[in-house]
N, C-alpha and C positions, 0 to 999 in steps of 0.2 A: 458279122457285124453285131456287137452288143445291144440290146433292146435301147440301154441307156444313151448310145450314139444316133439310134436311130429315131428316137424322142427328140433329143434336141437337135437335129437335122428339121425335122419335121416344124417343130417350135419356130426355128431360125426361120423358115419360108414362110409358114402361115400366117405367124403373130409377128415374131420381130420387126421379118422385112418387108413385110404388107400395108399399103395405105387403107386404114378400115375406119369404119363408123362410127363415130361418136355422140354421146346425147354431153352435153352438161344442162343439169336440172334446175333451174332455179325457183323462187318463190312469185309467183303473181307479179307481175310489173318489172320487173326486173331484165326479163330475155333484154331487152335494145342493150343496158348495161354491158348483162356478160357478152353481148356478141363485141362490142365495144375493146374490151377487154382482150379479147379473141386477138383483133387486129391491132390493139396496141404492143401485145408480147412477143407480133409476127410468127405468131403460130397458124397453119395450114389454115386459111380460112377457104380452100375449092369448096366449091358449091355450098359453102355454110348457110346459115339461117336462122334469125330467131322464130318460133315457133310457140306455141301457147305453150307455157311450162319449163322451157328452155330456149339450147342453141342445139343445132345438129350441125356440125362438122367432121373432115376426115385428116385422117392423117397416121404416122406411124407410132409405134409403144411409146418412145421416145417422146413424142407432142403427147402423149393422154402423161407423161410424168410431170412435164410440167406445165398440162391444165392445172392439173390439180395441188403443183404446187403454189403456183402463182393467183391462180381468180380469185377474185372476192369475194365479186357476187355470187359463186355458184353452190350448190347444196350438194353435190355429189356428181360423177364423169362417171359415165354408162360407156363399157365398150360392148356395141353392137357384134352379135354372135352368127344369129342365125333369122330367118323370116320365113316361114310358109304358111299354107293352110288347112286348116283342120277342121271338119266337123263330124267330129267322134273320138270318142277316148281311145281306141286302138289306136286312132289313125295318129293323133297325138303323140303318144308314146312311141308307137313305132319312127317317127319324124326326132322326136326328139332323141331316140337310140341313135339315130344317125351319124348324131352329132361328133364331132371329135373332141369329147370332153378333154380328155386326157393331155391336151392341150393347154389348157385353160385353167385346171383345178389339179392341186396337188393330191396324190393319191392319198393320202392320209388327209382326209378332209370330211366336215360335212355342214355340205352347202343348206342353207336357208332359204327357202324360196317364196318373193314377194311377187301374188295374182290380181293383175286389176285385168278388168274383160269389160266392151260396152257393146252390144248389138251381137252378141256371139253365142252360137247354139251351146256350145259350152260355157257355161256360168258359174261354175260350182266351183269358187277358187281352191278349196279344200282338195277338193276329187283332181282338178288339172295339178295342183301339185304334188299328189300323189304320184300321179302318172309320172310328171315330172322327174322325177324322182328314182321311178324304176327305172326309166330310161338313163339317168345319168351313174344309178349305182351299178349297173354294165360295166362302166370303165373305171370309177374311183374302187371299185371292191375288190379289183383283179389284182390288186398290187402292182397296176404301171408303176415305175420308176418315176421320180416327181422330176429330175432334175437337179437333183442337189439337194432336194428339203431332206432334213431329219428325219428317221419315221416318228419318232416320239412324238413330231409335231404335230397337233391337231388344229386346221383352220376350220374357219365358218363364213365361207365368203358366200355373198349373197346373189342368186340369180335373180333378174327381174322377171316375168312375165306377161305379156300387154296383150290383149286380143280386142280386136276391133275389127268388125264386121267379117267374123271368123280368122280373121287375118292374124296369123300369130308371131309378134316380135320379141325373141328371146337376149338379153344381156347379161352384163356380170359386172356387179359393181366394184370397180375399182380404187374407191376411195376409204371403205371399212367405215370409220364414225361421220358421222354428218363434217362437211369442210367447214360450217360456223364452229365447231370444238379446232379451233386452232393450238390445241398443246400448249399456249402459254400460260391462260389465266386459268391458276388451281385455285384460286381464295372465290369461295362460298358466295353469295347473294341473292336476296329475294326479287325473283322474274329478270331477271339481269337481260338487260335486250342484247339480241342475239348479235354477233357479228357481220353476219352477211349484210343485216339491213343498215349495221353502223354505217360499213364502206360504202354498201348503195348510198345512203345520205350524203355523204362526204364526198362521194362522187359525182352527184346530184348537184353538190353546193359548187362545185369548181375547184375542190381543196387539193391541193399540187405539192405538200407539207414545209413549205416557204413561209408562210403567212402566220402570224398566231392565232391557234389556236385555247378558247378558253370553256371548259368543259367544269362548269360550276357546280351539278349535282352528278359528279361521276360514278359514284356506289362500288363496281366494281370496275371500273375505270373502261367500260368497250371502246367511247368513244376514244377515247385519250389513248390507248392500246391500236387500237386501229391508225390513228391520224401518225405514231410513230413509226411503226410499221411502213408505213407510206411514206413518209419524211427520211429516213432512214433507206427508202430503199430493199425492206427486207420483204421477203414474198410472205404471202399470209401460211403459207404451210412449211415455212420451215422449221417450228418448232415442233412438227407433229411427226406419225409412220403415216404410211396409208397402206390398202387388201392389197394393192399389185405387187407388193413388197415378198408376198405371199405365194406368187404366180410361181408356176413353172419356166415362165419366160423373162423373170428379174433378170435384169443385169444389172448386179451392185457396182460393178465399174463405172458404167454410164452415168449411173445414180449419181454417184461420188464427183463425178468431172463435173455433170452438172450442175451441182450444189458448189461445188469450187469455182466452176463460172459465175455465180451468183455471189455467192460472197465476194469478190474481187468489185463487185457495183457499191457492196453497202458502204452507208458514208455514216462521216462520225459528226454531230451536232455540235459547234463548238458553244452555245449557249442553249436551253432547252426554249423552245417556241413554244409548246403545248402544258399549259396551266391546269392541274387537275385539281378539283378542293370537294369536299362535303365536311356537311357539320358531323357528322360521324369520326368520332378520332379514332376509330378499330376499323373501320373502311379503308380509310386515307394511311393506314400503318399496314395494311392487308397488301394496298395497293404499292405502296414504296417497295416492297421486302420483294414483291415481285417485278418490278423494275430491277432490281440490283441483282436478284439471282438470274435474268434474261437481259443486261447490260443494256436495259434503254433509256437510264439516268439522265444520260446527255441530250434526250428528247423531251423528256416529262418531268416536270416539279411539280409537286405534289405538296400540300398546305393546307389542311382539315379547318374550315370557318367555312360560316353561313353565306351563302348566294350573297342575300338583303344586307351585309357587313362591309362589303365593296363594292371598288368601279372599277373598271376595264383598266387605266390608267393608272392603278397601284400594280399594275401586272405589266403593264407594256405601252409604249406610243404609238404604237402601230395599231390601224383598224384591222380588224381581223375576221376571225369567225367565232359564232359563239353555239354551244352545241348542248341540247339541254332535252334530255330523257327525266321530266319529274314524276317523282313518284304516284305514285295509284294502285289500285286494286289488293293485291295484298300487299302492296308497301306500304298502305295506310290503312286507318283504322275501318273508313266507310269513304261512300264516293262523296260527300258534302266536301270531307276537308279537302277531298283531291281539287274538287272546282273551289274551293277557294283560294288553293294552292294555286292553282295553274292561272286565275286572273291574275294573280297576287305579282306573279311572276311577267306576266305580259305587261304589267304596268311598270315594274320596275327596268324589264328592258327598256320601253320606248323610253325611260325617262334618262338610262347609262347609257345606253348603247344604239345612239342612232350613229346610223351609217355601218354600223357591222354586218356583216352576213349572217345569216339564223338558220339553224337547223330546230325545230321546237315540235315535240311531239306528244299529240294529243291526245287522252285518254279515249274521245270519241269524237266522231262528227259534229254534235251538238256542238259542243265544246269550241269545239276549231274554229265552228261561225265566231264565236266571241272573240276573236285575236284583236287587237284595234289595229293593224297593217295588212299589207295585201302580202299573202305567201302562196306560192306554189301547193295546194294538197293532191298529198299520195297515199288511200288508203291502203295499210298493210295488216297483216296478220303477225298476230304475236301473243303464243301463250294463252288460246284459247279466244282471245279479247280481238278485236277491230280497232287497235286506234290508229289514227292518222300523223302522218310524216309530212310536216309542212318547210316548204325553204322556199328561204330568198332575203331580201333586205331590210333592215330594220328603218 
């Protein structure tokens, strides 16, 4: 029997047809979201959980393709490897030799390895991935057969490793870029908010992509991109690859069927609901050109004028939602103009837009107190900065 039959023999039981552990990561506030999430796509939720930082659930290759194709909220899907304990660098390496890399990592590869430790005789993220390291070039250096990869190919897929109270928990990331880089939007923008927190918002507000939505300082359009995505029906990761693409244990067939199940859901918008605008006419021309090269025209119209130049009712009769990331920090010049920006803006809502839903978010705390209506605050991080993510009714 061929070494390369006896690989993917091996592959087939371990990883394919094994129910195994998963982390999905997310940002502070978030787990209830993606665990939410979880159980709405009816993906394996046994013994799930949110968890500070995430969700922990199990299930086969197949459920971690489409976590990560579907979640919003999540920051990256961890598949759990291996867990012992160690306190000594021999003992370490030795434990991690063990392992059955060759499984997991194409032999033409070379893995990255990210150390966080809390309470652990071993501290020295440096030296544990060093160790790391010998132990895993054991099996990628021998020339196993990958499985099918090319040798020319060279991956860089990222191990995680976690120690707490010596306890050592090893992964492999399977998602490659962060899941807020969803492969649609290529056009440029300064601190552009990210996407995960778009959806968390939107998902916060109750937005079901029914309703209009009106996204007044879009810049690079997240919100407006996100809320289509959602209305449409399209999973936030299918315009992207992801690392398990990479694995020894892809199966591009599976891949293929189930993106062809998914596409057979998207629906086509026969009017667009979601209004995108800024005063920026090279923003709002950035943002069109990528509508039309990712065919989501039928969801978003897009119309470069100022906020303060309109009302809800030159766009639609319908109450809706209104969704509004305004500028700050390097989008302006200093923080004076941002606060007078952002009053400037709260007054001109309550005076258009009573009775709509809000998403409004605030450059800081301070800030937030001054809203004149009662909103929901959720502080988030973004881009170095604190500001708060408030929703609910104008």
């Amino acid at each position: 029997m061929s070494s390369e039959t006896t690989l993917s023999k091996r592959i087939k039981r371990h990883v394919i047809g094994r129910s195994r552990p998963y982390f999905a990561a997310t940002a502070p506030g978030f787990e209830s979201l993606c665990f939410e999430e979880l159980k709405a796509l009816g993906l394996p939720v046994e013994n799930a959980s949110a968890i500070i930082g995430g969700v922990e659930f199990k299930g086969r290759l197949i459920d971690c393709y489409r976590a990560n194709l579907h979640l919003r909220t999540a920051n990256r899907i961890l598949m759990r490897i291996h867990n012992f304990k160690a306190t000594s660098f021999s003992e370490l390496e030795s434990k991690t030799a063990k392992i059955p890399w060759d499984l997991y990592l194409p032999s033409k590869s070379s893995p990255q390895i990210h150390t966080t430790t809390r309470h652990c005789r071993l501290y020295h993220s440096d030296a544990i991935s060093q160790r790391l390291m010998k132990g895993i070039s054991k099996h990628i250096l021998n020339g196993s057969d990958s499985g099918g990869q090319q040798e020319e190919i060279m991956s860089a897929p990222t191990i995680f490793v976690r120690g707490v109270d010596d306890q050592f928990t090893i992964s492999i990331d399977s998602s490659g870029d962060n899941l807020y880089k969803r492969g649609l939007k290529i056009h440029p923008g300064p601190a552009p908010l990210r996407e995960t927190i778009a959806a968390a918002a939107l998902l916060q507000a109750g937005y079901r992509g029914t309703e209009p939505l009106i996204d007044p300082m879009c810049g690079t359009g997240t919100f407006s991109l996100e809320a289509a995505l959602m209305a449409k029906n399209i999973p936030s990761g299918w315009f992207r690859e992801f690392a398990y693409m990479q694995w020894p244990s892809f199966q591009q067939k599976k891949w293929e069927y189930l993106k062809q199940q998914c596409q057979m859901n998207f629906t086509r918008q026969q009017a667009p609901t979601i209004f995108a605008s800024d005063k920026d006419p090279a923003a709002c021309k950035r943002l069109a050109q990528g509508l039309t090269e990712n065919h989501l025209t039928d969801a978003i119209k897009v119309v470069s004028q100022d906020f303060f130049d309109f009302q809800p009712r030159d766009l639609t009769d319908q109450i809706g939602l209104v969704a509004i990331n305004p500028p700050y920090g390097r989008r302006l010049e200093n923080r004076a103009k941002s606060d007078q920006l952002f009053i400037k803006i709260c007054i001109h809502l309550k005076r258009e837009y009573r009775g709509w839903k809000l998403i409004l978010i605030s450059p800081n705390k301070k800030l937030a107190q001054k809203v004149p209506f009662t909103l929901t605050k959720h502080p988030i991080s973004h881009g170095g900065l604190r500001p708060v993510m408030m929703i609910g009714t104008i």
